[in-house]
N, C-alpha and C positions, 0 to 999 in steps of 0.2 A: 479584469481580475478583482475588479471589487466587490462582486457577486460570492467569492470562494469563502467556505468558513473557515474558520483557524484549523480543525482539524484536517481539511483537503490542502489546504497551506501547507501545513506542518507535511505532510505525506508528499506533496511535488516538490518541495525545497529538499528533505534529505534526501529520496529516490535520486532527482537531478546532483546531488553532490557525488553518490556513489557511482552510478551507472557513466559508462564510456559514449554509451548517446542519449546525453539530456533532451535534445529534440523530440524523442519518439517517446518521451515519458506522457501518460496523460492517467489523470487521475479523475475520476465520477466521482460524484457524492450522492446519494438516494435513502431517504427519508421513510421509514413505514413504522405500522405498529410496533417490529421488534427494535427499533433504534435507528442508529445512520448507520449506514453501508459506505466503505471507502473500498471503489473500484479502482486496482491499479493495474494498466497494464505498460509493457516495460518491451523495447528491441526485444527476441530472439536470443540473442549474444550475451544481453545482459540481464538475465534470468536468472544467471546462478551468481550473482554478485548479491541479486536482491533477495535469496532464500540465504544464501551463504553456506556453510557448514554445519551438516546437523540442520540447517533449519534456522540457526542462530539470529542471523540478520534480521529473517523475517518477523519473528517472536519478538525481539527487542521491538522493533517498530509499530508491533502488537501491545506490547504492556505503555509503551509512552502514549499512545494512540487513546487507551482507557484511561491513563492519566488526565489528557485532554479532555475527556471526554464525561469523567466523574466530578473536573470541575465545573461543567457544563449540563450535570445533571441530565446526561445523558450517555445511552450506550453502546459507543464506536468501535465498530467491526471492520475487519481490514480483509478484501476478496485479492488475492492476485491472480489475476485471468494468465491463463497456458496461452502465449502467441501461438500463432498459426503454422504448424508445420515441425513444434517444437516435441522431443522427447519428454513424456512427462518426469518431473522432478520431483523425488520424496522429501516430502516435508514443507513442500509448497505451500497446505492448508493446513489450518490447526482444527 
């Protein structure tokens, strides 16, 4: 774990507080011209815990992620990947 920046920190600690299985939480982090990329992908099950209502969940974790990420002079984006086999969910992406 001591490879993870704070912003992939920050992203596997709150996902794992919300979701009912922290085991299948895994989060990427990927570095290119446009900024860092925070990949999340989350159980099946617990998909609509981590967009929430509206979207809400996931937005919030979006604006503290830029928070992060402006004190780092840099510009962190947050991907949550559809599991496999899932219904897509609105408001997943921003």
């Amino acid at each position: 774990m001591a490879d993870q920046h704070a912003d992939q920190l920050f992203v596997e600690q709150i996902v794992k507080q919300i979701v009912e299985k922290p085991e299948e939480v895994v989060v990427e982090r990927t570095v290119d011209e446009m900024g860092v990329l925070i990949t999340l992908r989350v159980a099946k099950d617990d998909m609509g815990k981590i967009i929430g209502k509206s979207g809400q969940t996931a937005k919030a974790i979006r604006v503290l992620l830029r928070v992060i990420g402006s004190k780092n002079n840099s510009r962190v984006n947050l991907k949550i990947v559809e599991p496999e086999g899932s219904v897509e969910l609105e408001g997943a992406q921003e």
